[in-house]
TIVO-2410 file (N, C-alpha, C; in nm, 3 decimals):
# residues 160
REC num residu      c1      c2      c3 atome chaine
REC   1      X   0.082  -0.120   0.000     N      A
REC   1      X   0.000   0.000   0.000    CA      A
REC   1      X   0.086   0.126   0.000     C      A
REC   2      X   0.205   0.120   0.044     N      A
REC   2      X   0.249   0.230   0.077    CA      A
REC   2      X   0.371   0.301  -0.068     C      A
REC   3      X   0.368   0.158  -0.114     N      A
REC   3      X   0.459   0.174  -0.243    CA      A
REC   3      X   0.357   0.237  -0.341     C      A
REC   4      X   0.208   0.234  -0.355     N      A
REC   4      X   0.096   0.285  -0.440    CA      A
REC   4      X   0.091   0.387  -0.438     C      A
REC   5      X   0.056   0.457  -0.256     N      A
REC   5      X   0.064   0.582  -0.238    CA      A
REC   5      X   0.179   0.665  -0.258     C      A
REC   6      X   0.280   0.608  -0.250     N      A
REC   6      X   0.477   0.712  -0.303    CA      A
REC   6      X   0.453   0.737  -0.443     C      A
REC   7      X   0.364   0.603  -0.509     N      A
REC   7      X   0.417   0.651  -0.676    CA      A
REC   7      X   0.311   0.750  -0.726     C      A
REC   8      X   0.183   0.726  -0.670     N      A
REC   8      X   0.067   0.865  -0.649    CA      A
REC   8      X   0.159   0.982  -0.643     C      A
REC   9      X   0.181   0.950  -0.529     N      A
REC   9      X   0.240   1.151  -0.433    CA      A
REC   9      X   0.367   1.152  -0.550     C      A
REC  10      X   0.425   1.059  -0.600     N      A
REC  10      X   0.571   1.110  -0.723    CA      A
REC  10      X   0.467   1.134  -0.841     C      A
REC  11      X   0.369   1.101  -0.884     N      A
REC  11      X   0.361   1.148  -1.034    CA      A
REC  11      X   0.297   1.261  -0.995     C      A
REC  12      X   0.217   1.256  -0.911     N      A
REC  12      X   0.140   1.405  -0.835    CA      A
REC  12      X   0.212   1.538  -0.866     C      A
REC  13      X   0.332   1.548  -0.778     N      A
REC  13      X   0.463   1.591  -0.779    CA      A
REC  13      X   0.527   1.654  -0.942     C      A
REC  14      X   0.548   1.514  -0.995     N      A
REC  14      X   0.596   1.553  -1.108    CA      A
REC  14      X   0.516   1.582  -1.186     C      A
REC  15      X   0.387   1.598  -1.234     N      A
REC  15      X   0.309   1.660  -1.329    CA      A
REC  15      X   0.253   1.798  -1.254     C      A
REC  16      X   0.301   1.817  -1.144     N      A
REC  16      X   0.277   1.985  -1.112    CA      A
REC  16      X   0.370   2.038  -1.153     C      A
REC  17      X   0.505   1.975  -1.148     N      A
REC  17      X   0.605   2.040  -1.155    CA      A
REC  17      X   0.613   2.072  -1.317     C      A
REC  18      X   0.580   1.974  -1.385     N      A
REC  18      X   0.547   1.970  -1.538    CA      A
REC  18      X   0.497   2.091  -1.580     C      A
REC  19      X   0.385   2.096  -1.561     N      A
REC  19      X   0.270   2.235  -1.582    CA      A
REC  19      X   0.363   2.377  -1.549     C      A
REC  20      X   0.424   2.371  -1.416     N      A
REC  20      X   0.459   2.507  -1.362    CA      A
REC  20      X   0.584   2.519  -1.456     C      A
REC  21      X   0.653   2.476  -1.550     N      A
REC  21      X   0.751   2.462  -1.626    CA      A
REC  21      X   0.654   2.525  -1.719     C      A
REC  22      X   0.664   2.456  -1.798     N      A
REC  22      X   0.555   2.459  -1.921    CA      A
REC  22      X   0.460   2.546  -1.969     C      A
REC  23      X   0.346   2.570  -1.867     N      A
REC  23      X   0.214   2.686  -1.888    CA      A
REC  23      X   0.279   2.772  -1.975     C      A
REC  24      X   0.341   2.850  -1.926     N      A
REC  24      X   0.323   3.011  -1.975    CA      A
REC  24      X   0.485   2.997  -2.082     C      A
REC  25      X   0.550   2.888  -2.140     N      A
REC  25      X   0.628   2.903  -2.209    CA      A
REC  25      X   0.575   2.850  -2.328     C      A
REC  26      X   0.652   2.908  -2.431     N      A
REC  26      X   0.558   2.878  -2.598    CA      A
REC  26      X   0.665   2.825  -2.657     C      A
REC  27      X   0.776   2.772  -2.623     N      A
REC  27      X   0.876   2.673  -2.727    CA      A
REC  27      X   0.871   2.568  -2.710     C      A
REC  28      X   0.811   2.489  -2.757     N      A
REC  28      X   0.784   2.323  -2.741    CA      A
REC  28      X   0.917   2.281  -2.759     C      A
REC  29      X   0.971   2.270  -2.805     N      A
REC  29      X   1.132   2.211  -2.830    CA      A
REC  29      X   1.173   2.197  -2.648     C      A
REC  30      X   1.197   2.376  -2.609     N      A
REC  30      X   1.242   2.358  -2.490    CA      A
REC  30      X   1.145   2.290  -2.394     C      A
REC  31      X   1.013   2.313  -2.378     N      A
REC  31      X   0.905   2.230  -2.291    CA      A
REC  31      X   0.943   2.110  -2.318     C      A
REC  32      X   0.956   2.015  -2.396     N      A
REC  32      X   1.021   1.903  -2.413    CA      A
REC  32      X   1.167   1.849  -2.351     C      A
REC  33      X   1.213   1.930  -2.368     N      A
REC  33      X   1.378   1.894  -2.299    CA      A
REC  33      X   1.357   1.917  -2.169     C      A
REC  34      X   1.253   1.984  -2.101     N      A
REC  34      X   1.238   2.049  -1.962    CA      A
REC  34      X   1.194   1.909  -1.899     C      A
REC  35      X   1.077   1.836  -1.970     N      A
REC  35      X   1.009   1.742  -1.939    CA      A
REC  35      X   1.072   1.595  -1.957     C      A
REC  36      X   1.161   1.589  -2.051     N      A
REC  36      X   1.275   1.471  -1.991    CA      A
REC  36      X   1.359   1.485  -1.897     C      A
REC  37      X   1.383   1.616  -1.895     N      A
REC  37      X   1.487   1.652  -1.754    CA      A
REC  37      X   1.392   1.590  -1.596     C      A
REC  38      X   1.271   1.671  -1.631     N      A
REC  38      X   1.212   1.634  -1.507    CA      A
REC  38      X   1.162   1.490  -1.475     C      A
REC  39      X   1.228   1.379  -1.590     N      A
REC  39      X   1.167   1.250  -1.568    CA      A
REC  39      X   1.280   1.190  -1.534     C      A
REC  40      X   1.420   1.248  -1.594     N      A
REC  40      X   1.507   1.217  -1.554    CA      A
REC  40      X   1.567   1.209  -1.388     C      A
REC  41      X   1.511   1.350  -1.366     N      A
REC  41      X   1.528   1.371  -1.228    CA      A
REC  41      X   1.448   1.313  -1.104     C      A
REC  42      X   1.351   1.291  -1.125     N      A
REC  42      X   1.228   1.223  -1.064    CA      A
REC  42      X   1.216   1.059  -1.037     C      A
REC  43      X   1.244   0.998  -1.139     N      A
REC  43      X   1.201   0.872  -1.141    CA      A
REC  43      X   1.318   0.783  -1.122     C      A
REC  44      X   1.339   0.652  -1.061     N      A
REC  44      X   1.421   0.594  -0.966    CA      A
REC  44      X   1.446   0.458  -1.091     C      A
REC  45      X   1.598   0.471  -1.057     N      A
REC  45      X   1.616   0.325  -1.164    CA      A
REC  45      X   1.553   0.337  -1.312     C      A
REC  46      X   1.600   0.440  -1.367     N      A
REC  46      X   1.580   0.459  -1.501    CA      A
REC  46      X   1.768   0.496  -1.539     C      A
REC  47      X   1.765   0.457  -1.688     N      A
REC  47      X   1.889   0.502  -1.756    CA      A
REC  47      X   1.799   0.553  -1.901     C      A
REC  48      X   1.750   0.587  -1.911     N      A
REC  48      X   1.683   0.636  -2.053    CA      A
REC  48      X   1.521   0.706  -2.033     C      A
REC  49      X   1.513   0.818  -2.072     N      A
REC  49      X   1.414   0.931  -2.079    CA      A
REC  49      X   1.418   1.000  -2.139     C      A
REC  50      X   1.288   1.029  -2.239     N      A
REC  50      X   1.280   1.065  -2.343    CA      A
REC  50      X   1.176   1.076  -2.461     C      A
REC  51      X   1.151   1.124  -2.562     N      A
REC  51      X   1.064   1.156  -2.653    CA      A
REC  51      X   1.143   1.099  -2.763     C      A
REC  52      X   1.063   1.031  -2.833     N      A
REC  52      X   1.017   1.021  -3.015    CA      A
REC  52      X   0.953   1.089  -3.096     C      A
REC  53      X   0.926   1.175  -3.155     N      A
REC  53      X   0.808   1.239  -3.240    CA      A
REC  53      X   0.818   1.198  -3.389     C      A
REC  54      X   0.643   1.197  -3.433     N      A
REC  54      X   0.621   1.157  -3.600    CA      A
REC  54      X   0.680   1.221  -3.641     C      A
REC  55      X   0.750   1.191  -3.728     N      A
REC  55      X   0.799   1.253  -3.862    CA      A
REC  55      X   0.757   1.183  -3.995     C      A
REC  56      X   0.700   1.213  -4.069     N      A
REC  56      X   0.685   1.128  -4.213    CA      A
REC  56      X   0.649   1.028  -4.183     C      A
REC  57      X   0.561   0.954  -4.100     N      A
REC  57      X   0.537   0.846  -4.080    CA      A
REC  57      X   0.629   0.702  -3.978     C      A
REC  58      X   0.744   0.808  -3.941     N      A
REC  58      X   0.830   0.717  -3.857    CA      A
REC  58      X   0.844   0.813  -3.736     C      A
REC  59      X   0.904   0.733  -3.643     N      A
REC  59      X   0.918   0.845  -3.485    CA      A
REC  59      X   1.069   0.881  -3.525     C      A
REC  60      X   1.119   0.987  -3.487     N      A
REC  60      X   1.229   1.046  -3.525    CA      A
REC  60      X   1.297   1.128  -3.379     C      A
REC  61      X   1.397   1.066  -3.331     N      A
REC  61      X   1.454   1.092  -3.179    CA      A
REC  61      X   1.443   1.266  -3.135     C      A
REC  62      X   1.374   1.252  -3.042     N      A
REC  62      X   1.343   1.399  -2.977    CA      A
REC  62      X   1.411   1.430  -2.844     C      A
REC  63      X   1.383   1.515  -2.798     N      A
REC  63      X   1.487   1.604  -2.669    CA      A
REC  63      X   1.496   1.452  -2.549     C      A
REC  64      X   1.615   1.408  -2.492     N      A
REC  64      X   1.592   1.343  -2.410    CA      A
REC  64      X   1.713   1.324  -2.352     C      A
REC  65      X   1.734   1.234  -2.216     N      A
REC  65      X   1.838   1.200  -2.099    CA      A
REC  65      X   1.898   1.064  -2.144     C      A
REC  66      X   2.021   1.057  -2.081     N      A
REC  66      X   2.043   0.937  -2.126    CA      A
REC  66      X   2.162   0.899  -2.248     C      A
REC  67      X   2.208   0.800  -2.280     N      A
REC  67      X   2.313   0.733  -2.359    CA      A
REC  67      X   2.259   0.809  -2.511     C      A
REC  68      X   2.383   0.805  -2.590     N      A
REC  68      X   2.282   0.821  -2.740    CA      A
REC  68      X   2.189   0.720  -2.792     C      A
REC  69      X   2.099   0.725  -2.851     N      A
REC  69      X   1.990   0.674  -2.878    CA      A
REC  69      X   1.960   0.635  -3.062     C      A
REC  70      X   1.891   0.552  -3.096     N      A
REC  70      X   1.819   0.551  -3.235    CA      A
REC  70      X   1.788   0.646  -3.231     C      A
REC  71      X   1.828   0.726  -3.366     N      A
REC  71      X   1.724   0.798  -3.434    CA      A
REC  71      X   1.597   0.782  -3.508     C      A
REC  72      X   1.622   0.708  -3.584     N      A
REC  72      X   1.464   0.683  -3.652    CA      A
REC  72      X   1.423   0.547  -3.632     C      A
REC  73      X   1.276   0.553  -3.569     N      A
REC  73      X   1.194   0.409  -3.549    CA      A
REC  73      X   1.080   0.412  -3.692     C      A
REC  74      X   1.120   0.309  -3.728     N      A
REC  74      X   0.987   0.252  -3.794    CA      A
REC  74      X   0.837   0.234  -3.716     C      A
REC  75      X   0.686   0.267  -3.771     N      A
REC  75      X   0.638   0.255  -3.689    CA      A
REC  75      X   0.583   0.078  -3.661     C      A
REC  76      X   0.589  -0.002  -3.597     N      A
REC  76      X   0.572  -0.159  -3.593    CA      A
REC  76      X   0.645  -0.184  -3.536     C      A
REC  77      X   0.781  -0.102  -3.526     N      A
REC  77      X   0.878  -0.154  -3.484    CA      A
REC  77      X   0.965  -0.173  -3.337     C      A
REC  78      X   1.045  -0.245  -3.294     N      A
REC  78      X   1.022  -0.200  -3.099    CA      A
REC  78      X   0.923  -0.172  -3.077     C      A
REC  79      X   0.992  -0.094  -2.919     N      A
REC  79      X   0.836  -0.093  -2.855    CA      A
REC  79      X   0.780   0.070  -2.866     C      A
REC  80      X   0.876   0.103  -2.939     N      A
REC  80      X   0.807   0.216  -2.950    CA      A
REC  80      X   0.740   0.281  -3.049     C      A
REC  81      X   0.757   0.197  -3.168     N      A
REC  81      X   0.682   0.222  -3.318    CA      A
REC  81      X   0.569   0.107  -3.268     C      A
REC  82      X   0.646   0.026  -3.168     N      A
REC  82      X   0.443  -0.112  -3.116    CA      A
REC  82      X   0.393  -0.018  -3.068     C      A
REC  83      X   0.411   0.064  -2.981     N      A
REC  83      X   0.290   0.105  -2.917    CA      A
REC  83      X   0.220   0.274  -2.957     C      A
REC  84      X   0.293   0.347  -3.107     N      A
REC  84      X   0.293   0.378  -3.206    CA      A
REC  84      X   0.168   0.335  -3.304     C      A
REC  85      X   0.222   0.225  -3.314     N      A
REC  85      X   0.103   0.123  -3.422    CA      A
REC  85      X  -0.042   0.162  -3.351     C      A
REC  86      X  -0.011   0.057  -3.226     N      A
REC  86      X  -0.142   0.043  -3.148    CA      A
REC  86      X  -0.155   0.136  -3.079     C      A
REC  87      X  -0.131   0.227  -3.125     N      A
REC  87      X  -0.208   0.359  -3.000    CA      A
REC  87      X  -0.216   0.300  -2.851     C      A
REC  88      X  -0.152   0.279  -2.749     N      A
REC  88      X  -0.197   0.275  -2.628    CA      A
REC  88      X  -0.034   0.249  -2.577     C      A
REC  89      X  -0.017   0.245  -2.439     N      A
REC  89      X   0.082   0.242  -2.385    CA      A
REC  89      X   0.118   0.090  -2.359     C      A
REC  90      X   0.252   0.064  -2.351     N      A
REC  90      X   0.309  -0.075  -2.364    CA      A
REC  90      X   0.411  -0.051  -2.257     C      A
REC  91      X   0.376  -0.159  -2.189     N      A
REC  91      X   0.482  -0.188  -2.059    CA      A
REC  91      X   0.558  -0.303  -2.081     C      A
REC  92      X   0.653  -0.337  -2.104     N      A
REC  92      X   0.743  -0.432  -2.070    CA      A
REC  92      X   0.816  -0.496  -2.000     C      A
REC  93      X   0.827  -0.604  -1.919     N      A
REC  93      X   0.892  -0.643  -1.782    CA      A
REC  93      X   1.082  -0.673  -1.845     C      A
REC  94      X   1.074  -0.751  -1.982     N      A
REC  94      X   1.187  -0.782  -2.023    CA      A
REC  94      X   1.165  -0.792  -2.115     C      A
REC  95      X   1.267  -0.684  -2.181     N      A
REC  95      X   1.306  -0.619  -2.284    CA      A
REC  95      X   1.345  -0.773  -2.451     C      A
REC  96      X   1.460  -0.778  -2.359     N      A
REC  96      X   1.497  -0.894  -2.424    CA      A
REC  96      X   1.387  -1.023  -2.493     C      A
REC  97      X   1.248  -1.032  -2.452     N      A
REC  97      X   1.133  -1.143  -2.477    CA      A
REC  97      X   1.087  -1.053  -2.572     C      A
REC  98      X   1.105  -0.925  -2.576     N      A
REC  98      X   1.021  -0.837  -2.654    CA      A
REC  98      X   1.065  -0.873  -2.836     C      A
REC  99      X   0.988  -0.931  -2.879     N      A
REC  99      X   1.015  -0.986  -3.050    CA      A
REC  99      X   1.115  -0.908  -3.114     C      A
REC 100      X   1.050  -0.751  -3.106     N      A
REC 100      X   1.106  -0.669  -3.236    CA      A
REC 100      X   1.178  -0.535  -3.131     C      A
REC 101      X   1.233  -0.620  -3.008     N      A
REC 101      X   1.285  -0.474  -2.929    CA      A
REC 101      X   1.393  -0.452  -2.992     C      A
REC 102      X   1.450  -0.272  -3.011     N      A
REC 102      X   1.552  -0.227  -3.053    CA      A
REC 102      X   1.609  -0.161  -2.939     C      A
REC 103      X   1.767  -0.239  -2.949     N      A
REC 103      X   1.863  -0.213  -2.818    CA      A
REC 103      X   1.976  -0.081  -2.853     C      A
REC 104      X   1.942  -0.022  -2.833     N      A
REC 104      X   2.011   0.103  -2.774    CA      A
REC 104      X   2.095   0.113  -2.653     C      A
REC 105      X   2.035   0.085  -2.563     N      A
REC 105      X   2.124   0.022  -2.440    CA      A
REC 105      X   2.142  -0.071  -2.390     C      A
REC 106      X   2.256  -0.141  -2.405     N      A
REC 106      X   2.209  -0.298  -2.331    CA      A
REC 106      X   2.202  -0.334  -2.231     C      A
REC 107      X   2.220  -0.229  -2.118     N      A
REC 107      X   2.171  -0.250  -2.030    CA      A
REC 107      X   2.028  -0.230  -1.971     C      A
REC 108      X   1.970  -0.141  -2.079     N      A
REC 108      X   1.821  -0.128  -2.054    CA      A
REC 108      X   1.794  -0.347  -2.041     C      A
REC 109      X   1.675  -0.289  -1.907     N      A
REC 109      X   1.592  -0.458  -1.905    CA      A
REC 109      X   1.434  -0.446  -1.890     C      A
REC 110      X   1.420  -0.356  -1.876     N      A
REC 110      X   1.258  -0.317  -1.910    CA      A
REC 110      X   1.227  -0.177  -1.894     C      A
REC 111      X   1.084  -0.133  -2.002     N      A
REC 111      X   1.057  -0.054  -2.074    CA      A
REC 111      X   0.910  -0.001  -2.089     C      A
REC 112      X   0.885   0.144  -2.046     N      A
REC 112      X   0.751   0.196  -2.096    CA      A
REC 112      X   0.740   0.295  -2.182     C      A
REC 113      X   0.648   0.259  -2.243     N      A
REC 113      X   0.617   0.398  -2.391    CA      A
REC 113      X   0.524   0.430  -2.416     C      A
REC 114      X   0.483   0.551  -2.374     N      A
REC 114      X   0.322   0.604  -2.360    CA      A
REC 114      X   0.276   0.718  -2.480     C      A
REC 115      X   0.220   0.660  -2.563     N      A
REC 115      X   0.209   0.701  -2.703    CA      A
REC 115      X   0.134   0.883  -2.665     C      A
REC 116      X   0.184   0.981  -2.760     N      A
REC 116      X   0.049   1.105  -2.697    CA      A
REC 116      X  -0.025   1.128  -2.840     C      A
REC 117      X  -0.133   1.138  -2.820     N      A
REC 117      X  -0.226   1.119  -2.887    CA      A
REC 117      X  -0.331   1.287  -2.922     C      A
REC 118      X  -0.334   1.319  -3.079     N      A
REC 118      X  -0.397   1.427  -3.098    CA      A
REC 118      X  -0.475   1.435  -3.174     C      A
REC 119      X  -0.589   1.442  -3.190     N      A
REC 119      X  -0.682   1.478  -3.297    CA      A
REC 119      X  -0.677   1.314  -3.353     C      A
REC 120      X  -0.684   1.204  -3.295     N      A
REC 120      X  -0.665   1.044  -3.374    CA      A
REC 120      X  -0.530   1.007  -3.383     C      A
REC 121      X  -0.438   1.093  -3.359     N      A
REC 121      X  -0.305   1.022  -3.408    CA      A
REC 121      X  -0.186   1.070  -3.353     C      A
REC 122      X  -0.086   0.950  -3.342     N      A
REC 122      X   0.013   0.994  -3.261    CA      A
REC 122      X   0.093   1.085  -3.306     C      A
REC 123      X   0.125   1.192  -3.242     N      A
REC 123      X   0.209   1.289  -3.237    CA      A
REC 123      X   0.356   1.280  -3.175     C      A
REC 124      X   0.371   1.194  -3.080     N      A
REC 124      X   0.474   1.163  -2.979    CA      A
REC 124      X   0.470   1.028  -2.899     C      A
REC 125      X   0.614   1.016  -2.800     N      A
REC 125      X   0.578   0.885  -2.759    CA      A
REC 125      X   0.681   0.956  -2.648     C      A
REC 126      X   0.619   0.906  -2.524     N      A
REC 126      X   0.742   0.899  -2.463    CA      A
REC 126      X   0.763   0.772  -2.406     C      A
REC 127      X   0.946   0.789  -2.404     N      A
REC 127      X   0.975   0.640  -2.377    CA      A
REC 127      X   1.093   0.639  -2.282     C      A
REC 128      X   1.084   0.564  -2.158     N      A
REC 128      X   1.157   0.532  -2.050    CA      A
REC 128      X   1.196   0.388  -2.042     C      A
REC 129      X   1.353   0.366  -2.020     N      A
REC 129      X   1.394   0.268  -1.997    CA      A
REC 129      X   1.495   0.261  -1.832     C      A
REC 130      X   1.477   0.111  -1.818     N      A
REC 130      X   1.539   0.105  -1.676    CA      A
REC 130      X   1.659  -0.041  -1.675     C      A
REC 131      X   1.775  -0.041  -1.608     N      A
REC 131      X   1.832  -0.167  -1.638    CA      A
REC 131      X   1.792  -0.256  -1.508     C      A
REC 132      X   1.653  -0.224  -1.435     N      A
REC 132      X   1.576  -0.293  -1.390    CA      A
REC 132      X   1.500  -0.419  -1.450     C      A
REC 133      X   1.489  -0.549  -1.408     N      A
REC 133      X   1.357  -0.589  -1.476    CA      A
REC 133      X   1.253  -0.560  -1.416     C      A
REC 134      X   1.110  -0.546  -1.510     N      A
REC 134      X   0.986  -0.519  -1.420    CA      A
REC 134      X   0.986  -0.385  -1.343     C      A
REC 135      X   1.038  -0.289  -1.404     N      A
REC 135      X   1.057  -0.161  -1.324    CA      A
REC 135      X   0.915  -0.103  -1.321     C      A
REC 136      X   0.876  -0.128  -1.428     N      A
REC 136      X   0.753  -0.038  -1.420    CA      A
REC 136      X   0.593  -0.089  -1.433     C      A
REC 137      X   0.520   0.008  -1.311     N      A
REC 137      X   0.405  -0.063  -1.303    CA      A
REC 137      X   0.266  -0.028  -1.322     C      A
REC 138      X   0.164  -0.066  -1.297     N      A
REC 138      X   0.032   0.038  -1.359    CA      A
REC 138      X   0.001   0.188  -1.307     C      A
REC 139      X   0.102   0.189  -1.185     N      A
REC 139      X   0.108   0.324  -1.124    CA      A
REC 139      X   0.152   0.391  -1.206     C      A
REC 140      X   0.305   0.318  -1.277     N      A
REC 140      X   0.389   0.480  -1.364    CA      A
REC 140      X   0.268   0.448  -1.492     C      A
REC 141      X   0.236   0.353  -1.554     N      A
REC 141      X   0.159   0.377  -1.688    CA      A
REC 141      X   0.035   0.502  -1.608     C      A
REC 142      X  -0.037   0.454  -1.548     N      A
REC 142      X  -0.188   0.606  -1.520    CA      A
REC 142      X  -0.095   0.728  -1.521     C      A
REC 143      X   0.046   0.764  -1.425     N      A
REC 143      X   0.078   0.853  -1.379    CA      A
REC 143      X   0.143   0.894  -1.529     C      A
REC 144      X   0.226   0.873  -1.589     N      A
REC 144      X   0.285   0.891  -1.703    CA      A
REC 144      X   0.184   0.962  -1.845     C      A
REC 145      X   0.028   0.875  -1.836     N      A
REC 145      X  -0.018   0.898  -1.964    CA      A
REC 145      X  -0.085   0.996  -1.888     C      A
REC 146      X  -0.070   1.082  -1.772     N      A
REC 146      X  -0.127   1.171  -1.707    CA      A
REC 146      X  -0.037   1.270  -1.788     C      A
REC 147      X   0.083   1.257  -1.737     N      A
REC 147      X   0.215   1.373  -1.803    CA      A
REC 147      X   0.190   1.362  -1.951     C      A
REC 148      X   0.185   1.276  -1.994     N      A
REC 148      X   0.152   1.308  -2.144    CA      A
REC 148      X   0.026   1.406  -2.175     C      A
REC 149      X  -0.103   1.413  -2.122     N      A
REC 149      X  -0.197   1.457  -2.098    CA      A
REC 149      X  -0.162   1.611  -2.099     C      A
REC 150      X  -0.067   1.660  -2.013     N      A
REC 150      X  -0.041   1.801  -1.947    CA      A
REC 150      X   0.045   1.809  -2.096     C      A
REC 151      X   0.154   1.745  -2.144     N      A
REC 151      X   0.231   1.803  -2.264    CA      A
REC 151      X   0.138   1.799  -2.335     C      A
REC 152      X   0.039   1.759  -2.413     N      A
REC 152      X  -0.062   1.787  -2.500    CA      A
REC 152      X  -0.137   1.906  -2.485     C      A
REC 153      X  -0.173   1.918  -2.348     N      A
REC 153      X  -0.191   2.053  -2.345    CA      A
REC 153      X  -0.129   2.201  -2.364     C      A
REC 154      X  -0.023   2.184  -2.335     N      A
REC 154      X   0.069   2.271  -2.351    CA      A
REC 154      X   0.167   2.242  -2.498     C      A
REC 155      X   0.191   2.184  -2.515     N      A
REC 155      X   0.279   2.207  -2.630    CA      A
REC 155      X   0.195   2.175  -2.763     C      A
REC 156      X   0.264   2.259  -2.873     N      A
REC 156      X   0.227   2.314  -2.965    CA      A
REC 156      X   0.305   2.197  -3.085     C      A
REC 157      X   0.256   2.091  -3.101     N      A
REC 157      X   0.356   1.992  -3.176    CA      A
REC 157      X   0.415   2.059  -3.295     C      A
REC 158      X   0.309   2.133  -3.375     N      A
REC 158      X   0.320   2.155  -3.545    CA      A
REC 158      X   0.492   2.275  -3.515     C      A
REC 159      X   0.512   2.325  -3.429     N      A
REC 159      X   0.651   2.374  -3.362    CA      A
REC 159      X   0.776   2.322  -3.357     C      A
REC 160      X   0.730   2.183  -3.344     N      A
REC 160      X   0.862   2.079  -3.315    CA      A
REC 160      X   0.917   2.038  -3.453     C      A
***
């Protein structure tokens, strides 16, 4: 119970802190880099944080923490063009079982990617990795597609 209520009071936390960043600034580029910083800083046992955004039909590497990264995902592809495809967020316990995962870090061992969604279609993804297995749980998916929620509000994609 008490591990439910910490990850409550942390996404709580971090999507105020989100907003009070964000509101009243109009460069999505930087609101973006602000908002991996603050996932970076926030969240426990992660090595990777970060954004994807559409480009032409593929996700194309956006502001984020962490090792260098893929640049361009196919969408089908990993878990972050899967959950791309399928519109909805994809949790992964181990990375490695994942069919079509693309390793960037090998020490990443599990993985969430919470697609953001505008007008029908994805605009963004954000995607966190941990060299945890099973790091992440239905707490960070609600709390996460919450933060996605607040960047949709605030940022201005057609900018990026």
């Amino acid at each position: 119970m008490f591990e439910i209520n910490a990850k409550k009071d942390l996404y709580a936390n971090l999507i105020f802190e989100l907003e009070k960043l964000i509101r009243f600034e109009k460069d999505s580029l930087a609101n973006l880099a602000n908002a991996s910083a603050l996932l970076w800083e926030h969240l426990d046992d992660i090595n990777w944080a970060g954004f994807y955004i559409m480009r032409t039909h593929e996700l194309v590497l956006g502001p984020f923490q962490g090792k260098p990264a893929c640049v361009h995902i196919a969408i089908g592809s990993g878990v972050c063009g899967t959950a791309a495809k399928e519109m909805k967020t994809i949790v992964v316990e181990d990375v490695h079982a994942f069919p079509s995962h693309i390793a960037c870090d090998c020490a990443s061992n599990s993985e969430i990617v919470v697609p953001i969604i505008k007008d029908n279609e994805v605009i963004a993804v954000i995607d966190i990795d941990s060299p945890l297995f099973s790091r992440f749980s239905e707490n960070d998916k609600i709390g996460l597609e919450k933060f996605a929620e607040i960047l949709n509000k605030y940022i201005i994609w057609e900018n990026i």
